[in-house]
C-alpha positions in Angstrom: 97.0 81.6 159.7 96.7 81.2 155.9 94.6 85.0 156.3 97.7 86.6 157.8 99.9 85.3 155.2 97.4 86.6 152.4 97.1 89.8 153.9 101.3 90.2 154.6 101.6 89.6 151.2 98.9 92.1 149.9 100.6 94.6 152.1 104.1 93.7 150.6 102.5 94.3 147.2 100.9 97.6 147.9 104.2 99.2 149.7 106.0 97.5 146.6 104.1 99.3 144.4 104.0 102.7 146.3 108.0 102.9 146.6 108.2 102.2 142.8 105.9 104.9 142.1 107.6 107.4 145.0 110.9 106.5 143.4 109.7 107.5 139.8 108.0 110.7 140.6 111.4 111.8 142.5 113.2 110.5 139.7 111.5 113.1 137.3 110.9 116.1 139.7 114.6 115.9 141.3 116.0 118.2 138.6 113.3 120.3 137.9 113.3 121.1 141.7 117.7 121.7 141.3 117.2 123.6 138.3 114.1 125.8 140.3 116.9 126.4 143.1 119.2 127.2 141.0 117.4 129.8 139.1 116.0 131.5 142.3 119.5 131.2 143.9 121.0 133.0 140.8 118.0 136.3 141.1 118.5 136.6 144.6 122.4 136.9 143.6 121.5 139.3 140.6 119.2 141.1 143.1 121.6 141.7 146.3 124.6 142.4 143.5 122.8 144.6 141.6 125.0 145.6 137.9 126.3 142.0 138.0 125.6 139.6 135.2 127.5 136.7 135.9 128.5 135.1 139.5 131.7 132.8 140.1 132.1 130.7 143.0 135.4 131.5 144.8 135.0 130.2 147.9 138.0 127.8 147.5 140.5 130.5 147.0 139.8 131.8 150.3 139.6 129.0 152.9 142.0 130.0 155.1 140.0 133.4 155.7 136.8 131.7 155.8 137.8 129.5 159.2 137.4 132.9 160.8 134.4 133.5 159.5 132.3 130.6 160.6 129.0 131.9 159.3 129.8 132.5 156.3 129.5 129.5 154.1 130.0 130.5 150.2 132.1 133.6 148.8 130.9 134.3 144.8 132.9 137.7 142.5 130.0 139.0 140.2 131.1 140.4 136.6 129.6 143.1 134.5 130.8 141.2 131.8 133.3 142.9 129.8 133.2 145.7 132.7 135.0 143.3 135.4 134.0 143.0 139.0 131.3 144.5 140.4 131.5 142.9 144.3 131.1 140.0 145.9 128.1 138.2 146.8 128.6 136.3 150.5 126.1 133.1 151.3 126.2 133.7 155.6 123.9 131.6 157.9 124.0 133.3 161.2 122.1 131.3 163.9 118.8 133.2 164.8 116.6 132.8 167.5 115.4 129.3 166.7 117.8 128.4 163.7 120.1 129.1 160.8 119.4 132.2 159.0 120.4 131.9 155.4 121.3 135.0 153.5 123.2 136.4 150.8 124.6 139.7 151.3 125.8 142.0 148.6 129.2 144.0 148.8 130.8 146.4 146.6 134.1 148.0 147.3 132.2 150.8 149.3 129.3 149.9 150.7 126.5 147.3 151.6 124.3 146.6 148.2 121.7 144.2 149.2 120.3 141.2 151.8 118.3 138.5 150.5 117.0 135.7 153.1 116.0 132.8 151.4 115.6 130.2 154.0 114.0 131.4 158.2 112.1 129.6 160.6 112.4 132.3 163.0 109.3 132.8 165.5 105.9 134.1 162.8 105.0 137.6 163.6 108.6 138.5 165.7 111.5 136.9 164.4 110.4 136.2 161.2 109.8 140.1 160.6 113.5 140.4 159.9 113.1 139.0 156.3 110.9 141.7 155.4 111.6 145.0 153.7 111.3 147.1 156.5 114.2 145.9 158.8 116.4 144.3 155.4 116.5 148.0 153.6 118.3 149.5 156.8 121.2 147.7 155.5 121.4 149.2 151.7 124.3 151.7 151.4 125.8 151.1 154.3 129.4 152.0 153.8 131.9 148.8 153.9 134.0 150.9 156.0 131.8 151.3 159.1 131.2 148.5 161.5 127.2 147.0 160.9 125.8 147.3 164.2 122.1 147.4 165.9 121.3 151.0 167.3 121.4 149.8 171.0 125.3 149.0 170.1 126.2 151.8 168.5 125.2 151.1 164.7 122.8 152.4 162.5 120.6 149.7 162.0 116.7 149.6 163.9 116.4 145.8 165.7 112.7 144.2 165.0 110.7 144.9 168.5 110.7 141.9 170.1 112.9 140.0 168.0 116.3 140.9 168.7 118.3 137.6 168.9 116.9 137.3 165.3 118.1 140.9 164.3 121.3 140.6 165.8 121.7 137.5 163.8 121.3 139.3 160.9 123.4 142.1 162.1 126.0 139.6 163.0 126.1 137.9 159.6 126.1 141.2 157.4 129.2 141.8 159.3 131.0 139.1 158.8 130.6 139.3 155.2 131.7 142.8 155.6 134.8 142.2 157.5 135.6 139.3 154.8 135.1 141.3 152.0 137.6 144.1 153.9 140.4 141.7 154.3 139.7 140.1 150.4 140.7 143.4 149.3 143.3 143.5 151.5 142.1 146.3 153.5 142.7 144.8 156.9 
């Protein structure tokens, strides 16, 4: 009996002393890792928004709208500083094939500027393709005026083979963030 008890309590100790040390480390990494986010958040923004040097979250302003929109999720105005606006970045998460696809899609008053994905776990080597150059680039200069669509419905945009729930997710969220950026300016 008096072995258990000695072990229990050397257990205690050791899962004491690993929680203490867990709880430090996370202590010190937490806001490198926010800052980290929030500088690779702030690229991808510079990067689908292209001639934008600041972004400003709006999303509040435009609540009502956004319960018609359920994917997407964040609405930011980027400035060319003492140029003005330059478009609106859109955060969307359309559901893919196995999960949420999180994007930001760039818009300008006439067309499509850029796609970023920054968070997939769509099926490696099929759905996953979609983050890549090849299928994301379709979607660069579309005009804003023009339904985003796959081929096979009509669009202009090539599906991944084999991966089309994933595509049309993507497809699906682009135009979402198109039709919200339509009715922001008041276009619809």
């Amino acid at each position: 009996m008096r072995n258990v008890v000695y072990l229990g309590v050397v257990l205690m100790l050791i899962c004491s002393v690993s929680a203490g040390a867990l709880a430090a480390t996370n202590r010190v990494t937490h806001p490198l890792i926010e800052d980290y986010r929030a500088a690779t958040r702030a690229a991808a923004m510079a990067e689908v928004l292209p001639g934008a040097s600041t972004f400003e979250e709006v999303t509040g302003e435009f609540e009502g709208l956004l319960a018609r929109y359920p994917d997407v999720n964040e609405v930011s105005i980027g400035q060319a500083g003492a140029a003005g606006p330059v478009g609106h970045v859109f955060s969307v998460s359309p559901t893919g094939y196995v999960a949420d696809i999180v994007m930001l899609v760039g818009v300008s008053d006439d067309q499509i500027l850029g796609i970023q994905i920054l968070r997939q776990t769509e099926t490696p080597g099929l759905g996953a393709l979609v983050a890549g150059h090849r299928f994301l680039d379709q979607f660069e200069r579309l005009p804003t005026g023009e339904p985003v669509a796959l081929t096979r419905d009509g669009g202009k945009v090539d599906a991944v083979a084999g991966a089309t729930v994933s595509s049309r997710a993507v497809v699906g969220g682009v135009e979402q963030a198109r039709k919200l950026h339509a009715e922001i300016r008041g276009e619809r």
